[in-house]
Every structure is written in C-alpha cells, then in structure tokens.
Backbone and ligand atoms as CSV (ligand in chain L), in Angstrom:
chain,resi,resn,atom,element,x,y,z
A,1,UNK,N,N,0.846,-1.180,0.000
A,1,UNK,CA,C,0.000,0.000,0.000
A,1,UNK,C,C,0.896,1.249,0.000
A,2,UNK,N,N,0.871,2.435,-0.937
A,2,UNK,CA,C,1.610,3.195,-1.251
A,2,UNK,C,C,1.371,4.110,-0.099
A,3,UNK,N,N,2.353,5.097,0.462
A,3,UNK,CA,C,2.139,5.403,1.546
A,3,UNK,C,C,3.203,6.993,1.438
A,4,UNK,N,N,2.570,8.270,2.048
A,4,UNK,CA,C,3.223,9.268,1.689
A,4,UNK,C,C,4.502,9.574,2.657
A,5,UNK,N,N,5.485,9.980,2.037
A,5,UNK,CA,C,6.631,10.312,2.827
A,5,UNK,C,C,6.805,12.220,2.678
A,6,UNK,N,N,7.458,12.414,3.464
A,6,UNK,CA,C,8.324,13.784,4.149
A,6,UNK,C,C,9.524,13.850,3.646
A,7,UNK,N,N,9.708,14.322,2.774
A,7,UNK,CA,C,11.229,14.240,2.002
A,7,UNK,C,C,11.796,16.072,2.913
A,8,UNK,N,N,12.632,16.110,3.159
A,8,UNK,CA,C,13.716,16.994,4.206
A,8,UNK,C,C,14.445,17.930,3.161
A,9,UNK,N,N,14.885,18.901,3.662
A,9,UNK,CA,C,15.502,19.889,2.825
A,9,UNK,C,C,17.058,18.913,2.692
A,10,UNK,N,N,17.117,19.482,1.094
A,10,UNK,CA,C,18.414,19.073,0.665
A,10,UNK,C,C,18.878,19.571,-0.596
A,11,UNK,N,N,20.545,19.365,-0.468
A,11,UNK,CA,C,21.302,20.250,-1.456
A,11,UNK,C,C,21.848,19.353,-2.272
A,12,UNK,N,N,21.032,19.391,-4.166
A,12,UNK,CA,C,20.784,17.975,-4.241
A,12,UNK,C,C,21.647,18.176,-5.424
A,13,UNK,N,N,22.560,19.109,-6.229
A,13,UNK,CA,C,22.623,19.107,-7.478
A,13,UNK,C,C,25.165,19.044,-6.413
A,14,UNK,N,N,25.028,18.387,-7.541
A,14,UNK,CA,C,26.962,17.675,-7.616
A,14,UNK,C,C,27.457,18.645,-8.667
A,15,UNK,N,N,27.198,19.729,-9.285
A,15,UNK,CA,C,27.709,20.503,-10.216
A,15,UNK,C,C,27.593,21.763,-9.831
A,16,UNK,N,N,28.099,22.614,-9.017
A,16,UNK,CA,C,28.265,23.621,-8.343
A,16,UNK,C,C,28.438,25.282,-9.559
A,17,UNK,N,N,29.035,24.249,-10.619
A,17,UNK,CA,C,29.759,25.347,-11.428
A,17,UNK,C,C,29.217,25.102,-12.906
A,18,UNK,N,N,27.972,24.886,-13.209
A,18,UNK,CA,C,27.535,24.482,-13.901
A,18,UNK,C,C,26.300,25.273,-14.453
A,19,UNK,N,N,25.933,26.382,-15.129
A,19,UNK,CA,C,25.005,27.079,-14.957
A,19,UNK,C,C,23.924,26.937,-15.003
A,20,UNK,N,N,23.271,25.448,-15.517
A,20,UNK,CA,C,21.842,24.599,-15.028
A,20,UNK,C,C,21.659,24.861,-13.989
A,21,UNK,N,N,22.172,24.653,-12.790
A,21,UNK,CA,C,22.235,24.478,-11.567
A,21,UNK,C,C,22.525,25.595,-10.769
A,22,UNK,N,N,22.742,26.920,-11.348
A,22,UNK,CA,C,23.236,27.959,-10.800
A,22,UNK,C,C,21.996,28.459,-10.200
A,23,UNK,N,N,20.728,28.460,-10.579
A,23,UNK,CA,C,19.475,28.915,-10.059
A,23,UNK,C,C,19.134,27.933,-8.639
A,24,UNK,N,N,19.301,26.977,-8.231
A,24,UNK,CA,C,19.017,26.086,-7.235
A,24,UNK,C,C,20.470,26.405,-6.405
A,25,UNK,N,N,21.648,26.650,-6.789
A,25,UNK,CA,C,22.400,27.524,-5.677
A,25,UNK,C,C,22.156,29.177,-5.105
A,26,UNK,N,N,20.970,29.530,-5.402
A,26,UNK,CA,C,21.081,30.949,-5.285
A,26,UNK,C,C,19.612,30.686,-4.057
A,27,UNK,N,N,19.709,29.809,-3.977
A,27,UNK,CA,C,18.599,29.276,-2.523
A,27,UNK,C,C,18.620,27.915,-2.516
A,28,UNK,N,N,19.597,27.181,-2.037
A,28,UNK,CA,C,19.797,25.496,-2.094
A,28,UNK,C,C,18.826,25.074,-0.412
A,29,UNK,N,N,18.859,25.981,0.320
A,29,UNK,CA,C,18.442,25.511,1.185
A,29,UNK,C,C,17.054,25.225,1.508
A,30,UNK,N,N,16.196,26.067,0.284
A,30,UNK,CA,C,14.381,26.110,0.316
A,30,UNK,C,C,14.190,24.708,-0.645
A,31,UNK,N,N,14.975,24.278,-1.818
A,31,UNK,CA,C,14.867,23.161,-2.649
A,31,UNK,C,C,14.555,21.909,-2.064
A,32,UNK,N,N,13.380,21.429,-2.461
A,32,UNK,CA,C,13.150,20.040,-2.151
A,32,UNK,C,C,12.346,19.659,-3.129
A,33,UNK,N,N,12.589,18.148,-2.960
A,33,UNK,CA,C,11.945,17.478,-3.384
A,33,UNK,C,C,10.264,17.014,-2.952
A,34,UNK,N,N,9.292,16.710,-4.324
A,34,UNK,CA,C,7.557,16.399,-3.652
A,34,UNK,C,C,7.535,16.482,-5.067
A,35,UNK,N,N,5.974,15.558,-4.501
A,35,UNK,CA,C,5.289,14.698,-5.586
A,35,UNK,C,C,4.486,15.571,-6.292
A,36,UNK,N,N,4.320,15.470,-7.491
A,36,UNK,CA,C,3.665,16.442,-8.574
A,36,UNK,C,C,2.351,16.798,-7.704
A,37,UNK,N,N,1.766,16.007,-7.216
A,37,UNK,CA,C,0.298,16.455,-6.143
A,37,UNK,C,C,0.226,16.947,-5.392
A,38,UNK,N,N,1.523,17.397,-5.240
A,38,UNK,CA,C,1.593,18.648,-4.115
A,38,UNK,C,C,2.031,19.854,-4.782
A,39,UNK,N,N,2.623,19.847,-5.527
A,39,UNK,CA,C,3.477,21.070,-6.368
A,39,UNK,C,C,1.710,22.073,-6.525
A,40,UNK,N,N,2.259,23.394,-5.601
A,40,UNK,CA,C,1.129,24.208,-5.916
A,40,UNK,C,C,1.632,25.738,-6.439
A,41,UNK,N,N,0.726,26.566,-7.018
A,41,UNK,CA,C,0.973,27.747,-7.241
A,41,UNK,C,C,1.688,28.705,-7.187
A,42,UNK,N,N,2.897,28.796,-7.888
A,42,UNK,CA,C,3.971,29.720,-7.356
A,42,UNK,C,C,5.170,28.676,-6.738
A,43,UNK,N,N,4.915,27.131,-6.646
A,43,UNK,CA,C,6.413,26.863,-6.664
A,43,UNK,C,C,7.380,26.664,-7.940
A,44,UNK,N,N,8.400,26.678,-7.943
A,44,UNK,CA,C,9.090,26.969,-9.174
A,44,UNK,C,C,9.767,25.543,-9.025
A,45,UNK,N,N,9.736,24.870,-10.361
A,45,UNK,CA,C,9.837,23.892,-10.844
A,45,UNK,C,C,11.128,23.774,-11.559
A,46,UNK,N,N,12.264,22.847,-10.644
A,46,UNK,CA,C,13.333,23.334,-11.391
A,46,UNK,C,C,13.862,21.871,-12.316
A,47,UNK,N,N,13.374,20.444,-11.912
A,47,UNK,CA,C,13.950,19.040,-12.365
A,47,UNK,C,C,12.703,18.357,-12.129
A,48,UNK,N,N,13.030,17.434,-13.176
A,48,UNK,CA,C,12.483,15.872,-12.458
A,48,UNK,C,C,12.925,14.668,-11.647
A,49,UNK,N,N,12.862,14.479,-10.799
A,49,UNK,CA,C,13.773,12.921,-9.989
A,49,UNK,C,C,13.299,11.769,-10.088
A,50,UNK,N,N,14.086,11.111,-10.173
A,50,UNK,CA,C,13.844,9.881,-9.793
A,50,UNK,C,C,14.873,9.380,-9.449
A,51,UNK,N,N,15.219,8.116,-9.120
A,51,UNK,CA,C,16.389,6.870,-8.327
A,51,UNK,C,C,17.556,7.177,-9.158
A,52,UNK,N,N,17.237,7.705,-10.121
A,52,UNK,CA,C,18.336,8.004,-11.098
A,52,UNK,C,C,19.323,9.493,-10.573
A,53,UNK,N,N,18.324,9.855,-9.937
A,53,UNK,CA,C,18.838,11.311,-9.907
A,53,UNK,C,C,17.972,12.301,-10.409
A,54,UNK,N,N,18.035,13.841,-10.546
A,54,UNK,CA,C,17.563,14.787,-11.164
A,54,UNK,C,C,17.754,14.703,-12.677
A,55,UNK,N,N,16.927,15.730,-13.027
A,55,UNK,CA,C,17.044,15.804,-14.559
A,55,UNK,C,C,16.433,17.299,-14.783
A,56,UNK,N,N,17.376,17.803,-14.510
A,56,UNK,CA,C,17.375,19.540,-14.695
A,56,UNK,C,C,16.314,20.154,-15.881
A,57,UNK,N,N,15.681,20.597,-15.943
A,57,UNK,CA,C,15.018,21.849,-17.163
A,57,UNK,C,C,16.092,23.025,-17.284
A,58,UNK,N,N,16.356,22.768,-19.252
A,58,UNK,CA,C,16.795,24.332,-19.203
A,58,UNK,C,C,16.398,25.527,-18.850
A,59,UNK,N,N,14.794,25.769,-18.551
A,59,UNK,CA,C,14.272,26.859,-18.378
A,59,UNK,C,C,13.646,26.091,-16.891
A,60,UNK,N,N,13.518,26.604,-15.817
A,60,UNK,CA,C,12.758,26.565,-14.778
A,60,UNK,C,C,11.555,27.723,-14.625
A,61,UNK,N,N,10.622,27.293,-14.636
A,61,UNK,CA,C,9.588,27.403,-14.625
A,61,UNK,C,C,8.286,27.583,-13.257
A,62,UNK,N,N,7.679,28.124,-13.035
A,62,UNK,CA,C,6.551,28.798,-12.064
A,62,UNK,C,C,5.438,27.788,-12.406
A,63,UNK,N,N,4.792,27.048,-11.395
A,63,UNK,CA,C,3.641,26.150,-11.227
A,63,UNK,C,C,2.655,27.092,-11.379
A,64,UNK,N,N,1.448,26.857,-12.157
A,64,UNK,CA,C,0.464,27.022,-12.128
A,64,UNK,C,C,-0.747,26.168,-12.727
A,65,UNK,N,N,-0.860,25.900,-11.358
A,65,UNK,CA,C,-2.065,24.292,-11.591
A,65,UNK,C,C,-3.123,24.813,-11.878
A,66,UNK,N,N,-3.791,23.634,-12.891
A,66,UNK,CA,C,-4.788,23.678,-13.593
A,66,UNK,C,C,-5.545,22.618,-13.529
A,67,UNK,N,N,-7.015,21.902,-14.041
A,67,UNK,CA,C,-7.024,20.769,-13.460
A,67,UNK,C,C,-6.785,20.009,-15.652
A,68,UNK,N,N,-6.734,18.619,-15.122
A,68,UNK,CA,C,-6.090,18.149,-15.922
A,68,UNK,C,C,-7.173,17.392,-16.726
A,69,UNK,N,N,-7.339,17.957,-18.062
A,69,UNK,CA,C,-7.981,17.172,-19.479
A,69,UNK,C,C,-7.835,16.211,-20.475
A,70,UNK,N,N,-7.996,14.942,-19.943
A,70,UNK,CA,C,-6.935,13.704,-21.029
A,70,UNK,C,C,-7.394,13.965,-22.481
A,71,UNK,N,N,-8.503,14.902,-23.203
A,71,UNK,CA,C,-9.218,14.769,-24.477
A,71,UNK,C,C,-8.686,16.257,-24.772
A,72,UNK,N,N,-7.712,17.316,-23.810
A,72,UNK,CA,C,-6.981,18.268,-24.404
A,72,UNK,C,C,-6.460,18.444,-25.583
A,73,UNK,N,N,-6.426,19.110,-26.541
A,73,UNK,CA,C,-5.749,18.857,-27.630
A,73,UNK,C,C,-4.345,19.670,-27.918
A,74,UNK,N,N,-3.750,19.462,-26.565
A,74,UNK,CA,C,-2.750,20.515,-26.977
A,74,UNK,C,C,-1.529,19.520,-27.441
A,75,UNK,N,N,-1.522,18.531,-27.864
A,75,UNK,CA,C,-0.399,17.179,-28.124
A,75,UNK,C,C,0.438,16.735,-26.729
A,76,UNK,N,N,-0.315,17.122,-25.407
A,76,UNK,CA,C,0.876,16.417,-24.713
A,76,UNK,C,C,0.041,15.375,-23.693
A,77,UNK,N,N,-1.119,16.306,-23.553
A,77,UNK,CA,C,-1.977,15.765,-22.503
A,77,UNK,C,C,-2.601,14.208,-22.816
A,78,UNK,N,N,-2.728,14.185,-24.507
A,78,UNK,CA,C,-2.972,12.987,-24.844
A,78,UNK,C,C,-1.884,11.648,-24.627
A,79,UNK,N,N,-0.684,11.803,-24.145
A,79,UNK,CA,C,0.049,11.120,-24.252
A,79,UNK,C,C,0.064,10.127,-22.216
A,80,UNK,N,N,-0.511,11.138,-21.662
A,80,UNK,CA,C,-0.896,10.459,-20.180
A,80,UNK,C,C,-2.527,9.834,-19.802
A,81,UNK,N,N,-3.260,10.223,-21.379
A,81,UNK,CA,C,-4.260,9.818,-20.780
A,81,UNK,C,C,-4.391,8.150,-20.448
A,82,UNK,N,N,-3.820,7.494,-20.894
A,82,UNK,CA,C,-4.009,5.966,-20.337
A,82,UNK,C,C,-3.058,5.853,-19.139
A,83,UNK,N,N,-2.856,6.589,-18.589
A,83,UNK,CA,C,-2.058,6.760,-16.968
A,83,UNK,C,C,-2.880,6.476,-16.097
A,84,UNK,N,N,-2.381,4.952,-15.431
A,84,UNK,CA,C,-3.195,4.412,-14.743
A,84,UNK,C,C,-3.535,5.337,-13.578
A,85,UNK,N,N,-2.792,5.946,-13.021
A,85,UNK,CA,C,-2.922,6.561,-11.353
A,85,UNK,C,C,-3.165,8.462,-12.511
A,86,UNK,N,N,-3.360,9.038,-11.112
A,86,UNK,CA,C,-4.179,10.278,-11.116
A,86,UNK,C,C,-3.215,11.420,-12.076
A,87,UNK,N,N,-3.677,11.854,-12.552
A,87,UNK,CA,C,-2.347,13.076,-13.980
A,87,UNK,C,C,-2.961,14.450,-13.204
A,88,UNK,N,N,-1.643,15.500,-12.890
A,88,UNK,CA,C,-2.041,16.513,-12.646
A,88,UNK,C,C,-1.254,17.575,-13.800
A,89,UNK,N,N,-1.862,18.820,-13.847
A,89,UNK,CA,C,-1.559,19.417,-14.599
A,89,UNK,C,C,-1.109,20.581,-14.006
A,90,UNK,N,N,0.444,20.920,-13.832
A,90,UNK,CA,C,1.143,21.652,-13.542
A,90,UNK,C,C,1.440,23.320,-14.151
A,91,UNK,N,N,1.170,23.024,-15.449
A,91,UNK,CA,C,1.522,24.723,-16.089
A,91,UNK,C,C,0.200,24.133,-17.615
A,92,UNK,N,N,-0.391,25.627,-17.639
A,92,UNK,CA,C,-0.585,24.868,-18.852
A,92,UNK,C,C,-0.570,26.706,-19.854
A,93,UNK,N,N,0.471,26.233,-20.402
A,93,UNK,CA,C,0.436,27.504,-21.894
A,93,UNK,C,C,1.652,28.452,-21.313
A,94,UNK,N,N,2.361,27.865,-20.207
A,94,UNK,CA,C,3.395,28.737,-19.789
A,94,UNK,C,C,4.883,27.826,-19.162
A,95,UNK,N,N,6.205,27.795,-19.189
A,95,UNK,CA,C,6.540,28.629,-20.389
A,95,UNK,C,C,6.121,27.714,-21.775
A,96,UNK,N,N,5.701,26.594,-21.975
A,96,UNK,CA,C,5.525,26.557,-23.345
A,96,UNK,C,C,3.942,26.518,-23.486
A,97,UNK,N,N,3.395,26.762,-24.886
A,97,UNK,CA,C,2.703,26.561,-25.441
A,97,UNK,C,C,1.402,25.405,-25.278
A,98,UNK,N,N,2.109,24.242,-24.832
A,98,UNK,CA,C,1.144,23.355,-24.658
A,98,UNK,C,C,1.040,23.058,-22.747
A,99,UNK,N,N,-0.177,22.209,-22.885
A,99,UNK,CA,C,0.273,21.766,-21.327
A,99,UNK,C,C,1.624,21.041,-20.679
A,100,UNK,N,N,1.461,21.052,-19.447
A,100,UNK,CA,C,2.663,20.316,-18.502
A,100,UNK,C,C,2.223,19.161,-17.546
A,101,UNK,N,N,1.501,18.106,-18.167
A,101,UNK,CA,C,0.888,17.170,-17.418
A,101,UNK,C,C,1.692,16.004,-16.688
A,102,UNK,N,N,1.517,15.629,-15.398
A,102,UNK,CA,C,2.565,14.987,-14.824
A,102,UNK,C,C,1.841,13.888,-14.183
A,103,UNK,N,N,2.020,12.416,-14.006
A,103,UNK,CA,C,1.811,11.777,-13.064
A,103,UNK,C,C,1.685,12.057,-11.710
A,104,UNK,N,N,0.966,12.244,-10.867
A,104,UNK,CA,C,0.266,12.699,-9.380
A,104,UNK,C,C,1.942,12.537,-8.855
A,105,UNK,N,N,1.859,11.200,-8.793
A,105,UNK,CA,C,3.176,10.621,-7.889
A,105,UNK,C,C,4.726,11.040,-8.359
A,106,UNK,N,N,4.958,11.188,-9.378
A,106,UNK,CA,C,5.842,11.557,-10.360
A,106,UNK,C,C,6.894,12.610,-9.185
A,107,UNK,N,N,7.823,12.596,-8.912
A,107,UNK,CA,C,8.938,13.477,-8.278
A,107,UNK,C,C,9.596,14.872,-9.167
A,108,UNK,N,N,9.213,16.002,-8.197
A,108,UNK,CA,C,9.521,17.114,-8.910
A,108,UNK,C,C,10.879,18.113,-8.082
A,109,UNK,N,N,11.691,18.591,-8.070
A,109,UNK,CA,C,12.696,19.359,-7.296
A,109,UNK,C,C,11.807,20.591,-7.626
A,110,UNK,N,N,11.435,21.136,-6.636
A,110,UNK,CA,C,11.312,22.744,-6.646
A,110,UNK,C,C,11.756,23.640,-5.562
A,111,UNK,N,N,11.950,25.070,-5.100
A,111,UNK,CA,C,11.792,26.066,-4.660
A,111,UNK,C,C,10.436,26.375,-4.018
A,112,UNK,N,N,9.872,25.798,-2.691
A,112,UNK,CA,C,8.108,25.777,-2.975
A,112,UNK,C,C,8.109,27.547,-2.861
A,113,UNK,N,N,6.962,28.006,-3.061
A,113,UNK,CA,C,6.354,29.369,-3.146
A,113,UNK,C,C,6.627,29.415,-1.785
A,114,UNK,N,N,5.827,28.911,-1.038
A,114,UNK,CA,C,5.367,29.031,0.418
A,114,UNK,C,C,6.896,27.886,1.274
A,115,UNK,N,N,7.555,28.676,1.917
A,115,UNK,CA,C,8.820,28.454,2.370
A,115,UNK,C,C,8.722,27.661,3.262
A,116,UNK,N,N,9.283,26.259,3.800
A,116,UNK,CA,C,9.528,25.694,5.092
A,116,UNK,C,C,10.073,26.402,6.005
A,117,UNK,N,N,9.765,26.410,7.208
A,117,UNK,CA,C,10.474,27.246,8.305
A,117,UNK,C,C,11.243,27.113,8.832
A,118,UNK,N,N,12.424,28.066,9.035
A,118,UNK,CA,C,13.630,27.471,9.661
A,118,UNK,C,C,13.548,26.989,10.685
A,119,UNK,N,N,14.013,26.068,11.094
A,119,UNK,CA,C,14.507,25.468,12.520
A,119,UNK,C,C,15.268,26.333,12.961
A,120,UNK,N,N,15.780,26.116,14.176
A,120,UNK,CA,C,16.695,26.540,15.156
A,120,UNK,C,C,17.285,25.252,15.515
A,121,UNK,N,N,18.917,25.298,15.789
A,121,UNK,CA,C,19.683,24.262,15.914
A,121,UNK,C,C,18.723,23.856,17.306
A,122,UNK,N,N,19.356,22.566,17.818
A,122,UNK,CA,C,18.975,22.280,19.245
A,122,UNK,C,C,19.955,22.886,19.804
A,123,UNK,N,N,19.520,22.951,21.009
A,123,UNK,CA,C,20.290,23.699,22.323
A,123,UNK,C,C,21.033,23.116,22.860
A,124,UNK,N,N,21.959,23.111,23.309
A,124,UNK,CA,C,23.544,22.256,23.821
A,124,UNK,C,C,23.044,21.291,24.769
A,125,UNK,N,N,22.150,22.080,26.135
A,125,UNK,CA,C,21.419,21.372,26.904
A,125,UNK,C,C,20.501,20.324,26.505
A,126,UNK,N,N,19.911,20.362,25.548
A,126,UNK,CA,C,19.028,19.414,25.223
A,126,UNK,C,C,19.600,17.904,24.546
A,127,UNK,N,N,21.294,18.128,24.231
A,127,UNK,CA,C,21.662,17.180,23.097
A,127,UNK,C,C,22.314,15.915,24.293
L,1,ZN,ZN,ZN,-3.174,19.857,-22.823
C-alpha cells in the first residue's frame, strides 16, 4: 500500500559550477523534493527525480495548476491519458505553449512558493 513520505531539505545538485544548476544555488536551502500532487501555485519547478537522480530543465519554470484534461488537444496531454494513477496538470500555456501534465506521484525538485520554516539548531542542553 503506497504510503506518503516527508522528504527533508536538501542540497541535491553535484555541479556547483555548472550554470543549469546555478538557479538552485542561489537558494539550495528552500529546494526540495515532492510529488507532482503537491506542487502548488507559485512553486518553481526546477527538475524531475527519480532513483536516477535529477534531470534539470533548461528553463525553470513557475507552477500554475490547472485541473487536468486527457481529451486536451494541446499534443501532450494525450500522451498520459491511459495513466493508470491520477495526472495533474502543472503549467498549462506557460513557459511553453502546450500543457505540462505529470503523473500525481511523479517526483519534482522545486523552490516551494510558500517556504519551510527554519529550525533553530537544538540547544547544547538538550543534546
Ligand atoms: Zn493539454
């Protein structure tokens, strides 16, 4: 039974000097990883993951969910409609032209809009 996890802030890209990656160093510490079904409004969408690793976009891109049409005709949406589990639709007409339809579960690296809150280290006493 598939079951949701808490993925933790992390600094996920091995190419420091690489200018793909130069946008996810200019705030490495807000970047995380979550499942396309969570990706909401205003987080910025910078890779795709999987076990493999990331897979960077040349252009990173601003979420703006939409809900998702398998009989769309914009040529992309048709290509998930026999997707067994739930397709969400992440951008549609921005930055490209057609939609951005993703598997629910599907792993996305973003910047969320809405920031995790910093912690505070623990306290000496407490450790
Ligand atoms: Zn479409």
């Amino acid at each position: 039974m598939p079951q949701s996890v808490d993925f933790f802030e992390a600094l996920v890209t091995a190419y420091p000097c690489d200018a793909d990656h130069a946008p996810l160093l200019e705030d490495p510490v807000h970047a995380r990883v979550a499942r396309a079904e969570d990706v909401v409004d205003g987080d910025l969408i910078l890779a795709a993951v999987d076990w493999n690793g990331a897979d960077y976009f040349n252009d990173q891109y601003t979420a703006h969910r939409e809900p998702y049409d398998p009989t769309c005709q914009c040529g992309v949406c048709c290509h998930l409609a026999d997707e067994p589990g739930l397709v969400v639709l992440l951008s549609n007409g921005h930055p490209w032209e057609t939609c951005d339809p993703w598997p629910a579960n599907a792993l996305v690296l973003i910047v969320p809009a809405r920031r995790l809150p910093v912690l505070a280290p623990p306290r000496a006493e407490s450790l």
